[in-house]
C-alpha positions as CSV (number, residue, x, y, z in Angstrom):
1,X,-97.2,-60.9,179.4
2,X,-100.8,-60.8,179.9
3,X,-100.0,-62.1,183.6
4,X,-97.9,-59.5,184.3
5,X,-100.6,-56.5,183.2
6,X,-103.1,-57.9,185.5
7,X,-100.4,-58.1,188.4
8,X,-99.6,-54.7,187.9
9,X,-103.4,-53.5,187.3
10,X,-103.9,-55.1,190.5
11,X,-101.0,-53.3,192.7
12,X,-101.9,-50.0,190.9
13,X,-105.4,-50.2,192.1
14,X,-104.4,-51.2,195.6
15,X,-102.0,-48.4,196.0
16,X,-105.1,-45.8,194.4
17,X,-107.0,-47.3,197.2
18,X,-104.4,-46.4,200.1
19,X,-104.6,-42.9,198.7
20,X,-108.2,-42.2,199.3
21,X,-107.7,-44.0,202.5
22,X,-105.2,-41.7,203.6
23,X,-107.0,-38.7,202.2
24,X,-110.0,-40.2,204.8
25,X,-107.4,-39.9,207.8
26,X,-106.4,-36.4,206.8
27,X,-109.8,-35.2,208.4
28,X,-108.8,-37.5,211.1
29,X,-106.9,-37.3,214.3
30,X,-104.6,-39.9,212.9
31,X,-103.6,-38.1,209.4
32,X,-102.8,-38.7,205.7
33,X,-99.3,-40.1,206.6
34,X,-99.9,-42.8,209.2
35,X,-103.4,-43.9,207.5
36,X,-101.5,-44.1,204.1
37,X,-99.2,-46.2,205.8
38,X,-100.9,-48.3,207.7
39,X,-103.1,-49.2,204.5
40,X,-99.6,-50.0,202.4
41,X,-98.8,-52.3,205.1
42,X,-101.8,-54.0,205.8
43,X,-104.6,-53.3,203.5
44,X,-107.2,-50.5,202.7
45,X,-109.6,-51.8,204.8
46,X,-107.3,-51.9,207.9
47,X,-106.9,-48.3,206.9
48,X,-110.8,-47.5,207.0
49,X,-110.6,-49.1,210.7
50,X,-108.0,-46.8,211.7
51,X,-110.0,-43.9,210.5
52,X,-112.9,-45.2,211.6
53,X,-111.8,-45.6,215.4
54,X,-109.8,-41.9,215.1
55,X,-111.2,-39.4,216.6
56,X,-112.5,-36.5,214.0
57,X,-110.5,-33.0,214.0
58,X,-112.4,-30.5,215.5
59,X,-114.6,-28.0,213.4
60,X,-112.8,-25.6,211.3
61,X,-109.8,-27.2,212.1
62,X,-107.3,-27.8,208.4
63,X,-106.6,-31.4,207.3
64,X,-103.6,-33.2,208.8
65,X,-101.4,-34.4,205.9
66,X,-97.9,-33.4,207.4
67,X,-94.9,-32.7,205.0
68,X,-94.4,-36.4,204.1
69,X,-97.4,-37.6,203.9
70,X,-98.7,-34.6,201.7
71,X,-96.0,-35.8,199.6
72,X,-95.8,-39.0,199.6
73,X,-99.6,-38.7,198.6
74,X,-99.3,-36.2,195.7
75,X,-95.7,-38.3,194.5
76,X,-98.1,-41.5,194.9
77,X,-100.7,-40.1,192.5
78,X,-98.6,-38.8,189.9
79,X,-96.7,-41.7,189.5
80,X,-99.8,-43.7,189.4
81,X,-101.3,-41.7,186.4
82,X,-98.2,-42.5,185.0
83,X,-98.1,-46.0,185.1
84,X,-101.7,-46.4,184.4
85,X,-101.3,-44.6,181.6
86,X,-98.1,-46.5,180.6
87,X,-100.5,-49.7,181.4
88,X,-103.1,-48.2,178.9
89,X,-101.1,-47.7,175.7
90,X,-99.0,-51.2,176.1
91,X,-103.1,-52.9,176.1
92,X,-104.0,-50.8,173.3
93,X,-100.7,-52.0,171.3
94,X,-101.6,-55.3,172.1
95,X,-105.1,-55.5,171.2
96,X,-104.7,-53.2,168.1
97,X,-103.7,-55.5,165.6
98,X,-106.1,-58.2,167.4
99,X,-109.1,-55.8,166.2
């Protein structure tokens, strides 16, 4: 059981991580959706790369998150809350009658 929490705390926290990432790339030639996915399908620090060697949008110019990626992101983030929160109250119930 506890195995499974840590698993899950740890793919939670990876998949927070590819968030910001892509919310990096949104200022970014590349945009939200393809530095999202690059960092899902490599890791976050590919991502930053990817960013990093993008060329920046010009000044002025609005952030590129495209339709999918905008909601991939936002659907992303809501679940996560959600699970972390799920992740939260199983812990407490756990620990509870431990204290």
């Amino acid at each position: 059981m506890i195995s499974s929490i840590v698993v899950f705390g740890l793919l939670s926290g990876h998949l927070l991580l590819d968030v910001l990432v892509g919310l990096l790339g949104s200022r970014r030639n590349i945009g939200f959706g393809w530095t999202f996915l690059i960092s899902v399908i490599f890791t976050p620090l590919i991502g930053v790369v990817a960013v990093l060697l993008s060329e920046p949008l010009p000044q002025g110019a609005e952030p590129k998150y495209g339709c999918l990626g905008y909601s991939f992101g936002c659907l992303g983030t809501i679940f996560l809350i959600a699970i972390c929160a799920t992740a939260l109250f199983i812990a407490a119930t756990l620990l509870l009658p431990i204290l």
